[in-house]
C-alpha positions in Angstrom: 74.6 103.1 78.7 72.8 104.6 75.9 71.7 107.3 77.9 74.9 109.4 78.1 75.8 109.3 74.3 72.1 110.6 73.8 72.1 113.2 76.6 75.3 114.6 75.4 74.0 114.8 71.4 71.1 116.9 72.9 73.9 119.0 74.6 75.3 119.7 72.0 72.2 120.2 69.7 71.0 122.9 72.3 74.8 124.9 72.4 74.6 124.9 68.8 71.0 126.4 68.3 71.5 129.1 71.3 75.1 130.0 69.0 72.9 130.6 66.3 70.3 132.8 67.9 70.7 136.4 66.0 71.2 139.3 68.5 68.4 140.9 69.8 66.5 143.5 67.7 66.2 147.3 69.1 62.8 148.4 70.6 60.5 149.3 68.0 59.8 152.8 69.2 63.5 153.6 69.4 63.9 152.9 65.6 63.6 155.1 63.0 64.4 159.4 62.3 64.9 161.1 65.0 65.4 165.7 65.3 67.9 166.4 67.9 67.0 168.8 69.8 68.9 169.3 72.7 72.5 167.7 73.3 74.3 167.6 76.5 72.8 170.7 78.9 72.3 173.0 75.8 69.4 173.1 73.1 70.4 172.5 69.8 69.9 175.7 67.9 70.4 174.7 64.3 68.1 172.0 64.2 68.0 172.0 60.1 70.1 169.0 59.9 70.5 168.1 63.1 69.4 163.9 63.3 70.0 160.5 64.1 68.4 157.3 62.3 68.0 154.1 64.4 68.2 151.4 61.6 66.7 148.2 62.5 69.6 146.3 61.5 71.8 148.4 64.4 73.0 151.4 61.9 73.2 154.5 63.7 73.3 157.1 61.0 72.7 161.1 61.1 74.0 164.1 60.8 75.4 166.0 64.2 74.6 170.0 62.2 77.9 169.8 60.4 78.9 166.4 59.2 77.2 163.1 58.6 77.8 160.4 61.3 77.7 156.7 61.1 78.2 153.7 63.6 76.7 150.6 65.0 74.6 150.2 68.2 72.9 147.4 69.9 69.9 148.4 72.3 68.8 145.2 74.8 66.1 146.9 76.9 66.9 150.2 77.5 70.5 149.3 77.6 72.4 151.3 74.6 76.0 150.5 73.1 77.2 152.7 70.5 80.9 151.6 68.6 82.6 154.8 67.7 81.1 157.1 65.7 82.5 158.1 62.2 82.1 161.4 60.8 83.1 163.5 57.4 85.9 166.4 58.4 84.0 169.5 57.0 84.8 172.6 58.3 81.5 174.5 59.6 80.7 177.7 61.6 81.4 178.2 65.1 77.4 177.2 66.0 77.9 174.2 64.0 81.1 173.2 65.1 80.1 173.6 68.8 77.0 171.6 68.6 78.4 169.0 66.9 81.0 168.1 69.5 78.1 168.4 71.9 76.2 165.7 70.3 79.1 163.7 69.5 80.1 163.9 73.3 76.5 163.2 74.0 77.3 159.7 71.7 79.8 158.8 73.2 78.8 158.9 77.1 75.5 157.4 76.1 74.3 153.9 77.9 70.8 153.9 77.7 67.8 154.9 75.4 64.3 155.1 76.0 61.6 157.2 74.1 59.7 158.6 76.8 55.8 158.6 77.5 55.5 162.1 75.9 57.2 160.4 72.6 60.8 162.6 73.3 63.8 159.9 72.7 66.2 160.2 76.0 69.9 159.4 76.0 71.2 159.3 79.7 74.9 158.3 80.7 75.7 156.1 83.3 75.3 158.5 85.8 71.4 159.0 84.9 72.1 162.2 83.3 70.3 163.2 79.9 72.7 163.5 77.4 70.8 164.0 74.6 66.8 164.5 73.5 65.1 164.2 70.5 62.0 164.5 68.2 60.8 161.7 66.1 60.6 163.2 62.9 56.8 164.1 62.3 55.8 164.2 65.2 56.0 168.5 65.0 56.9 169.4 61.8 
């Protein structure tokens, strides 16, 4: 009779320590400062500010070539979820506005990330296209 009080203390022990377990942490080569360099189909051409930082504690931060961006993603393999993005309103030229609704689209349909054997970080949608590639900053500058 004393076995079901016990077994069901250990239950409950075991619920409570996998309801504390913290979420996943990113793969270490996804994180950190990264150039973009080409968003959706097109190469970025104004690559001067063009960036995203991969913050360990799942900040995505950057700058799409005319405002700064900011939002939350969780990466669980190569499996990527990105909350909406915020971004200042500044008005920029027509290169700078174009490019950053590229990258911004590029955001959005994004489900996975990897970083590639040749070191380029890869954004595809669910289809398996490339949405956006990138430089680790440092790599070529």
């Amino acid at each position: 009779m004393q076995r079901r009080p016990l077994m069901a203390g250990l239950a409950i022990l075991l619920l409570a320590a996998c309801a504390q377990t913290p979420p996943p942490k990113p793969a270490l080569t996804v994180l950190g400062l990264w150039r973009i360099d080409q968003a959706r189909t097109e190469p970025i051409l104004d690559r001067r500010q063009a960036r995203l930082d991969f913050g360990a504690d799942g900040t995505l931060t950057g700058h799409d070539s005319c405002n700064t961006l900011r939002a939350s993603y969780t990466l669980e393999g190569t499996k990527l979820t990105i909350t909406p993005v915020i971004t200042t309103r500044m008005a920029c030229a027509p290169l700078q506005m174009e490019q950053e609704d590229r990258i911004l689209q590029a955001l959005e349909a994004a489900v996975s990330a990897k970083v590639r054997d040749d070191g380029l970080l890869e954004l595809r949608d669910a289809d398996g296209r490339g949405v956006l590639r990138g430089t680790r900053f440092g790599a070529d500058d």
